[in-house]
N, C-alpha and C positions, 0 to 999 in steps of 0.2 A: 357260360354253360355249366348247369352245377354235376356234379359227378353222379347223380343217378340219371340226368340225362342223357352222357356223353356215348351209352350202349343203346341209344336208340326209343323211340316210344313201346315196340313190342316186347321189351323185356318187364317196362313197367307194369303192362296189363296182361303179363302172362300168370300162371298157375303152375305152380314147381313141387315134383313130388323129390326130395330126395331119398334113396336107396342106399344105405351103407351100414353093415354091422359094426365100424369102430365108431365109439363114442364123439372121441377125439375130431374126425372127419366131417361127422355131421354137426358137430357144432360149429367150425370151422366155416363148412358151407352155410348153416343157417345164420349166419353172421354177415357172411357174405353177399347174400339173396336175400335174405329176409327184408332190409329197408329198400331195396329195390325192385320187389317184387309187387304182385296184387295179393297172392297168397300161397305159403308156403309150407307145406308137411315134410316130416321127417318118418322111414321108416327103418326099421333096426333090424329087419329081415325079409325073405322074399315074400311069406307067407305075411305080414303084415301089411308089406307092400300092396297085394291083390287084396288085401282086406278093404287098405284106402283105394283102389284101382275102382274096387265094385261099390265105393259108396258115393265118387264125387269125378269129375273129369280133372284131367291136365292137360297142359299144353305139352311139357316139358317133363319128363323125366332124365334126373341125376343119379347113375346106376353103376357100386362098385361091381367088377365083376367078379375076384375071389370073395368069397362069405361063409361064415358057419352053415348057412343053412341053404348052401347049395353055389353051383357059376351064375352070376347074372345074367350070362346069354342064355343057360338053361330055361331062366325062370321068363325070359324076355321071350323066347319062340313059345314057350308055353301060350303065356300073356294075346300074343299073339294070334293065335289058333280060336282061343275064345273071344277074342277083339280087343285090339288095343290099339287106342287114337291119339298116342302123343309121340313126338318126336323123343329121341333118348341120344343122351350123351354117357357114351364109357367111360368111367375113368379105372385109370388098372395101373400098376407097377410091371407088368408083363405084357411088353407087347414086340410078341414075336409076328413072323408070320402068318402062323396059323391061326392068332389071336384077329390079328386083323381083316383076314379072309371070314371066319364066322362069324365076326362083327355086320360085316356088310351083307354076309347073309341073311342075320338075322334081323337088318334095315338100319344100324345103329346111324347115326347120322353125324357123327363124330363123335372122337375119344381121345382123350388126354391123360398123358402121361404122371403117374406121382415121379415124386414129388412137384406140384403146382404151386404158383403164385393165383391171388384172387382175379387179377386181371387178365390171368390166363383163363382161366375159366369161363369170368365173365364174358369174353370176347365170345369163347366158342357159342354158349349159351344166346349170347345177340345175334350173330352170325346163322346160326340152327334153325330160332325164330324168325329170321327175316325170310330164311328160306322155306319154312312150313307158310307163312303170310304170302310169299312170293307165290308158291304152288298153287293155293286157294285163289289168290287174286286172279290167276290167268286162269285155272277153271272157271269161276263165277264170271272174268269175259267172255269164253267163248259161250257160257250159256246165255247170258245177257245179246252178245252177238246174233246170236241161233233163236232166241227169241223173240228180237225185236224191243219192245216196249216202249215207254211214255217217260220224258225227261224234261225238263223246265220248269220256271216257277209257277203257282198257282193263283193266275190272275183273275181281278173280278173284284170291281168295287160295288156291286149292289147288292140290297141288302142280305139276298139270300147267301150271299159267297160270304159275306164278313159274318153271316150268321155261323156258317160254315166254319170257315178259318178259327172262330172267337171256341166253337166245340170241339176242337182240334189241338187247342192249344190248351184247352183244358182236360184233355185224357190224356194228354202227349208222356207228360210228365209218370203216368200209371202204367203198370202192366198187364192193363184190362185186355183182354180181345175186342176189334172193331172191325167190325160188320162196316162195308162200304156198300150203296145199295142204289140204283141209277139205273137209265136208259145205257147204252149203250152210246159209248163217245163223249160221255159226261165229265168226264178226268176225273173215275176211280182210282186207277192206279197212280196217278197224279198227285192225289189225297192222301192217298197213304203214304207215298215217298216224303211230300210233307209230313207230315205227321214222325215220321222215323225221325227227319231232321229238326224237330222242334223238340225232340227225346235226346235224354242220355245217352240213347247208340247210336249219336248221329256218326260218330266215325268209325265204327261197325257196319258189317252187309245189308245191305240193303237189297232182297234176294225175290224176286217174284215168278213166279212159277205158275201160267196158264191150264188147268187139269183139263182143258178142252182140248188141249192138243197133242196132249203126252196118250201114246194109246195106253186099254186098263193094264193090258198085260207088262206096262213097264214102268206104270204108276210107284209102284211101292219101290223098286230098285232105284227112280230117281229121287223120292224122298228121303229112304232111309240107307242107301248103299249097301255093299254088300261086302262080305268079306270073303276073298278064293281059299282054293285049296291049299293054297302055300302061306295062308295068313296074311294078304296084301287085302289092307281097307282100299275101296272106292268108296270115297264117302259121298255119300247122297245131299239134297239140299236143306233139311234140318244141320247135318253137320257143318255146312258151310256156313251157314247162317249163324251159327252157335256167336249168341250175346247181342245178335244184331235184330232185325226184323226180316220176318217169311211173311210173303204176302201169296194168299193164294185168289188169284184171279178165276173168275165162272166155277166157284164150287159145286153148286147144282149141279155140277157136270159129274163129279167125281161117284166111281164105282159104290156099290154099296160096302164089299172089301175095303176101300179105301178108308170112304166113312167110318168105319168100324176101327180102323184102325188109329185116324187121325183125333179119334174122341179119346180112345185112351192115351195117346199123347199128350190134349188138354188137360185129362185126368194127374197123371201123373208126370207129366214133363221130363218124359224120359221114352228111348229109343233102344231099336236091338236090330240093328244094320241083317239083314238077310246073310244068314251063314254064321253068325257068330255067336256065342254061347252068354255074351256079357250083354247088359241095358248100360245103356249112358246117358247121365242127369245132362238137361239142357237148359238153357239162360236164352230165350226168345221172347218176342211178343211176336204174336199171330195175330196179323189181320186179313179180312178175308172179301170178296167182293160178288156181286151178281147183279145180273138184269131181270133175273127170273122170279118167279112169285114163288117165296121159298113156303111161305105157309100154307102155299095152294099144294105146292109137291109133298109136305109132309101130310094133309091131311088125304092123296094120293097113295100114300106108303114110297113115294121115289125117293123119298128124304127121312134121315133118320130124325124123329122128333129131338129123341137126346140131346144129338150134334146140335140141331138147331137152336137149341137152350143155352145148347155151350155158349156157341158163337156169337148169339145174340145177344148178349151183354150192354154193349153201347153199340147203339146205328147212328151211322149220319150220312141222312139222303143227299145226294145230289144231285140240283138240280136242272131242268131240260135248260139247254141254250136260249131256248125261248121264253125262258121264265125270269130270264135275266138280261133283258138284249139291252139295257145300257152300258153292258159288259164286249159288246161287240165289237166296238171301233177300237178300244184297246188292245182285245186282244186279234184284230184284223194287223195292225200297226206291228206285236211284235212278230207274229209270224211272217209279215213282209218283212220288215228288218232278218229276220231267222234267214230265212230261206234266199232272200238275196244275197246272206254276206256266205251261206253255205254253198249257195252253187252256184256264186260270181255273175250275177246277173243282175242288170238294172231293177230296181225297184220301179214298182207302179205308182202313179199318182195316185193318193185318196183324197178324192174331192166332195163336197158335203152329199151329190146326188148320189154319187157311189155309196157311201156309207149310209144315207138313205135307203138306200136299195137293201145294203145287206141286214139294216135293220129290220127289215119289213117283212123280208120271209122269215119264214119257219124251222128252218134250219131241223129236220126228222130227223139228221144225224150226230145231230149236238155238235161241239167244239168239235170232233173229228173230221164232220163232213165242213165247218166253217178250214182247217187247218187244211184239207185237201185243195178246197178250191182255192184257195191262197196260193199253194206249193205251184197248181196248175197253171194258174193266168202267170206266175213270175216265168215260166217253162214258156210260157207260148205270147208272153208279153203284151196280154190284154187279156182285161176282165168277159165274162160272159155275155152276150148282151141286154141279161136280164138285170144284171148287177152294173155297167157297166154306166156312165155317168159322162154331163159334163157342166159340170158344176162348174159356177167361177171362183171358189174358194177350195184352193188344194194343200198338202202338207202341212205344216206344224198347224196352223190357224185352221186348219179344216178339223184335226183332232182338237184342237183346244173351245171349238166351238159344239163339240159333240151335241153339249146340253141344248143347245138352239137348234139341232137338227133335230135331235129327237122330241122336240117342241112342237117344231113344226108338224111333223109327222101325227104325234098322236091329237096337232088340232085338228088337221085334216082329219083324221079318222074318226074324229067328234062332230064335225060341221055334217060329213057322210051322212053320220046316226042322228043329227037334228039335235045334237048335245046328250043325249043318251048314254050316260056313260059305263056299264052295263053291258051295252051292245058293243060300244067302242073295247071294248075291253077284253069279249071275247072277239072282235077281229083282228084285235093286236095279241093276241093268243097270250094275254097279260093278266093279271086279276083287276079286280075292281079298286082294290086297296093302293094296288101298284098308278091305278090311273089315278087316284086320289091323292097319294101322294104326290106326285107329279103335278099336278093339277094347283096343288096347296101352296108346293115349293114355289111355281112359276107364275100364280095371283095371290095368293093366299086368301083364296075365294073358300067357302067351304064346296061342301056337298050342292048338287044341284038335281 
């Protein structure tokens, strides 16, 4: 382990403002932080301090408290009152009682004593941050908890998914906005949690936020936090978010207030938490989602067109369960696997007529109503009896034979049509292209 790793990953990717009128101190400290930091300022007073305060965020501020140009807890409750988001460590020659009681007043998060060693510092400094990360982390559970959402990989080898995946992995890299756009049950939020992970911030939050179910009157307090009367941040979900990705789910949904608000965020990527007299630059990618017809609402007036400009940048649709159904029996297979080993219950047999079966419908609630009824039959230990099969070929050989059932399936549905393919095509609620390829791969017959 080399010595800037030994205090931990959060002190590598933090943001260090140090505060100190002697020369001597702050060069000290920026020797100390400086190669082990992401990025590190120095300021020579309070007033410079709030200068850097209002032009960039910290994680971490390093705050002497006697100075020519004022106590640092002065300038810290000040700070405070107008908004201020970082953790702070005192350092003082004077610590009396009374020093320490309006330390903790004034939220200091630790404070060490001159004269210091670097490894004293640095400790406190690792230590601070793990606890400002710890705080967030268990906020961002219990909203995650209270929310619910969509977790697992993003299965789907046909071609519209690898179409998908391959546009995905080509913005991942960007700090564009990405529109997710789909039926309901499609794995929007799916896509996006991909998408975060094939980026830079994959170990950053990864924060998504429903606007259809926060009411309006507490929309803007859950985004942007507020700050009370005694200068205590609640910070909101841009703030937690901060470096990671906000995904907002059913935006159509959102107030016009909202809207209004959430555009100048795009605009300028900066935030001003309710109560507090400061903006705070922020390091996010926004991605956003709907089922709704968003250019139908804006030529309504229920959407602002601006926003919709914003947002719309990159789309990538995704598509109905049934636009993809040689995607079925794979992902039938992991959510048996899922849901057997989560709630200790035998697995079902999947035998080629069951998987038949599930291919054949229509699935109107995409991958969600496919993941439901999976969770259901393992709960009640048999399939529907629309779905429900008995095939002589079950388990591994019955997945590995997919390609021969759904052979079979779309000849039958061809023999039906008189070889029609056309007709076949829309009763297998598939395109024409889709049966043609099909058709090519398994004679490599052309067109008929």
């Amino acid at each position: 382990m080399n010595e800037a790793d030994a205090y931990g990953p959060q002190l590598a990717s933090a943001q260090v403002l140090v505060v100190d009128d002697e020369p001597g101190m702050r060069n000290f400290l920026a020797k100390t932080f400086g190669p082990r930091v992401k990025r590190l300022e120095e300021a020579a007073s309070p007033r410079e301090a709030s200068a850097k305060l209002d032009q960039a965020h910290f994680d971490l501020v390093i705050l002497d408290n006697l100075m020519v140009g004022g106590k640092g807890l002065d300038w810290l409750n000040e700070q405070r009152r107008k908004g201020f988001f970082a953790d702070t460590i005192l350092i003082t020659a004077y610590a009396d009682l009374d020093t320490a009681i309006a330390a903790l007043r004034a939220g200091v998060s630790d404070f060490v004593l001159k004269p210091f060693r670097a490894n004293q510092i640095l400790g406190a400094a690792a230590r601070t941050l793990d606890r400002k990360n710890l705080r967030r982390d268990n906020t961002l559970l219990r909203h995650a908890l209270h929310k619910g959402g969509t977790h697992g990989p993003l299965l789907g080898r046909s071609l519209r998914m690898t179409e998908v995946r391959a546009l995905i992995d080509k913005v991942a890299p960007l700090p564009t906005p990405v529109l997710f756009t789909g039926g309901t049950g499609t794995g929007k939020e799916l896509a996006a949690r991909h998408l975060h992970l094939r980026s830079d911030r994959a170990a950053r939050p990864f924060v998504a936020v429903n606007c259809a179910t926060i009411p309006p009157d507490r929309l803007a307090e859950e985004l942007f936090g507020r700050v009370d009367a005694s200068g205590t941040l609640k910070p909101g979900l841009f703030l937690l978010a901060d470096g990671g990705t906000l995904f907002f789910d059913e935006v159509a949904q959102m107030s016009e207030p909202t809207q209004a608000a959430l555009l100048r965020v795009l605009e300028d990527m900066r935030i001003r938490p309710l109560g507090a007299e400061r903006e705070m630059p922020l390091d996010l990618r926004l991605c956003f989602a709907t089922n709704a017809d968003l250019p139908g609402l804006v030529g309504s007036g229920r959407f602002r067109v601006d926003l919709w400009h914003r947002i719309n940048v990159m789309q990538i649709a995704m598509p109905p369960l049934k636009g993809r159904s040689e995607d079925i029996v794979e992902l039938t297979a992991h959510f048996m696997k899922h849901f057997s080993g989560a709630l200790g219950l035998p697995s079902l047999a999947l035998d080629d007529e069951t998987l038949m079966n599930l291919s054949r419908y229509d699935w109107p609630g995409n991958v969600r109503e496919l993941r439901n009824l999976i969770e259901r039959s393992v709960i009640l230990g048999t399939f529907p009896p629309d779905f429900s099969g008995h095939g002589e070929v079950t388990g591994a050989p019955a997945l590995e034979n997919l390609d021969q059932v759904t052979q079979r399936h779309i000849q039958r549905v061809l023999d039906a049509c008189d070889g029609n393919r056309a007709e076949a095509a829309r009763r297998l609620g598939v395109s024409r292209k889709t049966v043609d390829r099909k058709m090519s791969a398994w004679t490599g017959t052309g067109r008929r």
